[in-house]
MITI-411553 format. One record per residue: residue number from 1; residue in one letter; y, x, z negated of N, C-alpha, C in turn. Coordinates in Angstrom, 3 decimals. Last residue first. Example, Ala and Ser with C-alpha at 12.3 -4.5 7.8 and 13.67 -1.06 7.14 Angstrom:
% residues 2
{2, 's', {-2.250, 12.850, -7.080}, {-1.060, 13.670, -7.140}, {0.030, 12.900, -7.870}}
{1, 'a', {-5.690, 13.190, -7.800}, {-4.500, 12.300, -7.800}, {-3.300, 13.200, -7.800}}
END
This chain:
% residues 98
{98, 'x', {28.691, -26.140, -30.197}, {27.993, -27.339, -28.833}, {28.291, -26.070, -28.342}}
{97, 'x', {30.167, -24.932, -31.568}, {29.846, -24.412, -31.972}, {28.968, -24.980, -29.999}}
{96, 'x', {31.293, -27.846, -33.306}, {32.378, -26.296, -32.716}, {31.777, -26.010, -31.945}}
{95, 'x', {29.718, -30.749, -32.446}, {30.144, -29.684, -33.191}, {30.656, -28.914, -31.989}}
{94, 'x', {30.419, -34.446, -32.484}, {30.634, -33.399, -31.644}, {30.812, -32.135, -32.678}}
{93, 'x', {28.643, -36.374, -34.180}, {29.881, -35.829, -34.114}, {29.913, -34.841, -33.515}}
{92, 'x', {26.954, -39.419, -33.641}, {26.885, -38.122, -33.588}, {28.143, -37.281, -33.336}}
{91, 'x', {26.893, -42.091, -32.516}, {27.390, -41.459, -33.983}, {27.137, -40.050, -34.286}}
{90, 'x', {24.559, -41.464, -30.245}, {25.385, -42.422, -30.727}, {26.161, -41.869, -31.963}}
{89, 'x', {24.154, -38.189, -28.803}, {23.042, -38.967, -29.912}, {24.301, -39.783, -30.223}}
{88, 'x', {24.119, -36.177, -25.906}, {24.671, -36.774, -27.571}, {24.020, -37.830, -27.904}}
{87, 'x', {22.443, -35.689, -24.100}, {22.972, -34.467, -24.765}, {23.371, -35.226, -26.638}}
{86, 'x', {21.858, -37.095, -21.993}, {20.902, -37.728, -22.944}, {21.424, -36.108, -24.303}}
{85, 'x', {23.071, -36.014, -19.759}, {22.864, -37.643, -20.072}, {22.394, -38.038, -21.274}}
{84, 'x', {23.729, -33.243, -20.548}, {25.096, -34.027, -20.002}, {24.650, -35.749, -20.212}}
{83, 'x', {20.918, -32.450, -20.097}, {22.149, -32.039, -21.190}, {22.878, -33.069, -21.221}}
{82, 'x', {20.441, -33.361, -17.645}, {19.293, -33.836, -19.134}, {20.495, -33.651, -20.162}}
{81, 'x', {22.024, -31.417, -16.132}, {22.322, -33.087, -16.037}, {21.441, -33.589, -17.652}}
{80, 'x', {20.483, -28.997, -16.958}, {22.005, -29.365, -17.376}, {22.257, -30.900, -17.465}}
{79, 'x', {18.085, -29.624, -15.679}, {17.740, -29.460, -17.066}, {19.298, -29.880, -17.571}}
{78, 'x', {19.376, -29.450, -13.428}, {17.693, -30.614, -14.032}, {17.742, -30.959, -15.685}}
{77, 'x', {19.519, -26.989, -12.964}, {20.870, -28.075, -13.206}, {20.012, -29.183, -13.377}}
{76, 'x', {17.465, -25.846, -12.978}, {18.762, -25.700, -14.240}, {19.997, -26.541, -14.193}}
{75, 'x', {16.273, -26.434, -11.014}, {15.538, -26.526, -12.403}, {16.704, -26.727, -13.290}}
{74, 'x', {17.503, -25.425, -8.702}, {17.491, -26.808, -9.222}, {16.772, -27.385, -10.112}}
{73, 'x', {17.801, -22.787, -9.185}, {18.957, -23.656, -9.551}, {18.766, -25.113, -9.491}}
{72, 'x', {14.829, -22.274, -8.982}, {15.503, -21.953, -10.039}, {16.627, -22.517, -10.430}}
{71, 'x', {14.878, -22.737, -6.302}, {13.802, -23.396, -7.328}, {14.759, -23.320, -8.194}}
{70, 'x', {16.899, -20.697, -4.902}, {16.920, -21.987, -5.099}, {16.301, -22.972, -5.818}}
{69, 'x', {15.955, -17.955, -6.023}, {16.794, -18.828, -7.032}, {17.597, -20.091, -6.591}}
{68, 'x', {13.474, -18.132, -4.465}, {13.064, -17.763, -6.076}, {15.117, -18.710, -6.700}}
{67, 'x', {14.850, -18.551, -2.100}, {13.750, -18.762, -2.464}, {13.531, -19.132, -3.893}}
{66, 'x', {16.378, -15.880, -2.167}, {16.870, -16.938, -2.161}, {16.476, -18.312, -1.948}}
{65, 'x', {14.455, -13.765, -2.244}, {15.535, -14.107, -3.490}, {16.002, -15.379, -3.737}}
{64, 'x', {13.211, -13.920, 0.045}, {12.039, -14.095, -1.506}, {13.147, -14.536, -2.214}}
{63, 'x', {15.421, -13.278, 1.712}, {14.729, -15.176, 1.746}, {13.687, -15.154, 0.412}}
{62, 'x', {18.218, -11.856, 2.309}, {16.554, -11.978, 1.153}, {15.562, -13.111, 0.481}}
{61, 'x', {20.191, -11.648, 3.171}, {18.982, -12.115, 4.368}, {17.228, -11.884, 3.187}}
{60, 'x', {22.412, -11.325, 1.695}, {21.791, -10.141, 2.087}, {20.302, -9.981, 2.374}}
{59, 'x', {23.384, -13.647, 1.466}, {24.210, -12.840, 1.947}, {23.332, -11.272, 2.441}}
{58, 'x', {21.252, -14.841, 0.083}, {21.270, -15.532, 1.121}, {22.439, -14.279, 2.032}}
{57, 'x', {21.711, -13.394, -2.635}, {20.315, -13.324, -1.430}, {20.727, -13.651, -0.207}}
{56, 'x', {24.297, -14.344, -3.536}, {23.813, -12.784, -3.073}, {22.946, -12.739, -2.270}}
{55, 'x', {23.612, -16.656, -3.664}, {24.532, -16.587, -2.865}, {24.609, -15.245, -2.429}}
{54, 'x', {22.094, -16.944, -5.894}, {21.375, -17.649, -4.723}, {22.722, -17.238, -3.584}}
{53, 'x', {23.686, -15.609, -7.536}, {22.239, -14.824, -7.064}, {21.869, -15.459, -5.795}}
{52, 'x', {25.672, -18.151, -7.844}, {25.776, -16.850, -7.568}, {24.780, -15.620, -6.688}}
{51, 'x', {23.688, -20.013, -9.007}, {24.279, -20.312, -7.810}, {24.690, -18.767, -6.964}}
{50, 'x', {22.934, -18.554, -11.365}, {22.234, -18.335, -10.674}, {22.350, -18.953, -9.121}}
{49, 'x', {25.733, -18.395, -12.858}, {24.950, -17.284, -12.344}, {23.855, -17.372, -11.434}}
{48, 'x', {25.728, -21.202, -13.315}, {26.507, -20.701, -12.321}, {26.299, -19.165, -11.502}}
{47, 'x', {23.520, -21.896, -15.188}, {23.448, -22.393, -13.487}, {24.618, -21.971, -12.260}}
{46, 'x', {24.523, -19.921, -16.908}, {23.405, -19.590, -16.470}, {23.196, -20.315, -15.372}}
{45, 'x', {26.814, -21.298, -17.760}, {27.322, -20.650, -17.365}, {25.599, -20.141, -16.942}}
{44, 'x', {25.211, -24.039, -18.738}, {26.458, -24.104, -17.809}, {26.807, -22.844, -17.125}}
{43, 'x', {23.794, -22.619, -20.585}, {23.156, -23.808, -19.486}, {24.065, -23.764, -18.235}}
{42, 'x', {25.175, -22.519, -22.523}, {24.341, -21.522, -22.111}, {23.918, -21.868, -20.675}}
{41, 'x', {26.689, -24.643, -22.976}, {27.569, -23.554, -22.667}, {26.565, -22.299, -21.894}}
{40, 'x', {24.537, -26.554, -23.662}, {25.552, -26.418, -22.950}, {26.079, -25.734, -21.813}}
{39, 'x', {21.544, -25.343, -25.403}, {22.857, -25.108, -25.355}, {23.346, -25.505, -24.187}}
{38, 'x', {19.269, -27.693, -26.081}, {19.809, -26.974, -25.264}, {21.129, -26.653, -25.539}}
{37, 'x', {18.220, -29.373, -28.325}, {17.648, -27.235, -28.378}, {18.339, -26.399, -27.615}}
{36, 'x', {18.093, -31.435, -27.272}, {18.884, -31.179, -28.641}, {19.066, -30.029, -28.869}}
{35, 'x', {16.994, -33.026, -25.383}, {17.547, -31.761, -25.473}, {18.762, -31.135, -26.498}}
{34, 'x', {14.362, -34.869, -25.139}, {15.469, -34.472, -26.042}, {15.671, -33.332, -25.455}}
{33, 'x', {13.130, -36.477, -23.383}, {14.597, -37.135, -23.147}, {14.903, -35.822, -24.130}}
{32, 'x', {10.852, -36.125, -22.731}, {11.324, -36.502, -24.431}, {12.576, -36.613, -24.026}}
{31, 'x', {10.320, -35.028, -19.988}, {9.606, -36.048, -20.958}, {10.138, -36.774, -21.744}}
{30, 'x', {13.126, -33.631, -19.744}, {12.124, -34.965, -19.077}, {11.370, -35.842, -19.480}}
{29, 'x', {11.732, -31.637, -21.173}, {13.153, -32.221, -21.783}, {12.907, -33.595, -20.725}}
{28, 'x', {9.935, -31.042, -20.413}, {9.696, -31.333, -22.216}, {10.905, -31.775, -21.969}}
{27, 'x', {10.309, -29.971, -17.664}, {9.304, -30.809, -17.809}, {9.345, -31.077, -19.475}}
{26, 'x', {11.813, -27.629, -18.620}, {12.112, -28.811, -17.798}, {11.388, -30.481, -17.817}}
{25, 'x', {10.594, -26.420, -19.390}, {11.543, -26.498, -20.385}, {11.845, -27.871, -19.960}}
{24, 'x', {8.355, -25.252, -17.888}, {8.262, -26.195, -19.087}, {9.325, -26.895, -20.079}}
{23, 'x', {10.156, -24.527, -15.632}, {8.926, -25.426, -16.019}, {9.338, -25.968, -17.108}}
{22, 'x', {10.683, -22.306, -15.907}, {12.438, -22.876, -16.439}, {11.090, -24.338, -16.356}}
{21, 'x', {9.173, -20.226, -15.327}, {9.406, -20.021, -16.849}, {10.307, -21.638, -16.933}}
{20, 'x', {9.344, -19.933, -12.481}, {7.995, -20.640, -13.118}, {8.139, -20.732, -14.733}}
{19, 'x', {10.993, -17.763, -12.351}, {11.352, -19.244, -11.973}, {10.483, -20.517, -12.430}}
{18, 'x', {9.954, -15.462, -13.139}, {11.292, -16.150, -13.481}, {11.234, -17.798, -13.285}}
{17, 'x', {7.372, -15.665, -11.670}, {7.422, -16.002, -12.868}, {9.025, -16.446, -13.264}}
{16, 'x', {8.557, -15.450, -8.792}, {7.767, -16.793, -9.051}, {7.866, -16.438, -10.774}}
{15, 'x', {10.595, -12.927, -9.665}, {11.082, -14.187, -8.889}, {9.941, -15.155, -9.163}}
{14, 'x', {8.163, -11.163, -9.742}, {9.308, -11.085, -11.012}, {9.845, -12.237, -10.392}}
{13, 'x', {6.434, -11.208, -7.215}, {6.390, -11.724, -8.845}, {7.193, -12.414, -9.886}}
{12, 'x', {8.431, -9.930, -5.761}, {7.862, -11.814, -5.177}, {7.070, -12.135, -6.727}}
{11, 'x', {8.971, -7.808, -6.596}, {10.109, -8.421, -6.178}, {9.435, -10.055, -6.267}}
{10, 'x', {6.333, -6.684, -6.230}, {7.267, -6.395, -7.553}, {7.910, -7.564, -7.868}}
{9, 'x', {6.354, -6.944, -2.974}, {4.967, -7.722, -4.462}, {5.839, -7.658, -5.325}}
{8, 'x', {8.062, -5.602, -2.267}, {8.612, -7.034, -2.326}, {7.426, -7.729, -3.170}}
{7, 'x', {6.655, -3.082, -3.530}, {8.547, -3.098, -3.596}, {8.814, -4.769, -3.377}}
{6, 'x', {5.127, -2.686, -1.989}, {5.046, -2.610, -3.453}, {6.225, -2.903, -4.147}}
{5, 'x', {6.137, -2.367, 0.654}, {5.067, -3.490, 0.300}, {5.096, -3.674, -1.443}}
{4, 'x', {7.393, 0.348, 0.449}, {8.079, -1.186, 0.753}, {7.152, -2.335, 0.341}}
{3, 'x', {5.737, 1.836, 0.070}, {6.626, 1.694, -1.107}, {7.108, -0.091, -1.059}}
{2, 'x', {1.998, 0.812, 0.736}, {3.706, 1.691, 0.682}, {4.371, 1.307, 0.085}}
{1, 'x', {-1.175, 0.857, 0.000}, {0.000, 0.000, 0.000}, {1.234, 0.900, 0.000}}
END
């Protein structure tokens, strides 16, 4: 196997597991409606990073990349919208901190 071959295996891994990780989060917050666990802010600025990545790949013809972080951005904004619909609880007081 050459460098290059060993080089997009590396590459085509690290991308299906990354992306294969945002699963379950996805799928439990779906389920249970709860996302009580999710940060926001974490959420928010991590679907923008990965719009980003998906904008690097696509700029530099890396269809594994841009591949790996189209799944990926529409896991996380899956998961954000979950945030945003089912985020607050009736009588629930907005913290600092959300």
């Amino acid at each position: 196997m050459n460098a290059m071959n060993l080089t997009d295996l590396v590459g085509s891994v690290a991308a299906f597991l990354t992306t294969a990780s945002f699963l379950p989060q996805a799928w439990l917050s779906f389920r249970t409606r709860d996302v009580s666990g999710v940060s926001l802010g974490m959420y928010s600025v991590f679907t923008a990073g990965v719009a980003l990545w998906l904008a690097y790949g696509w700029l530099l013809g890396s269809w594994p990349m841009v591949i790996a972080n189209t799944i990926t951005l529409v896991l996380a904004l899956a998961i954000l919208a979950m945030k945003l619909a089912y985020g607050r609880k009736p009588g629930r007081r907005r913290s600092v901190v959300e």
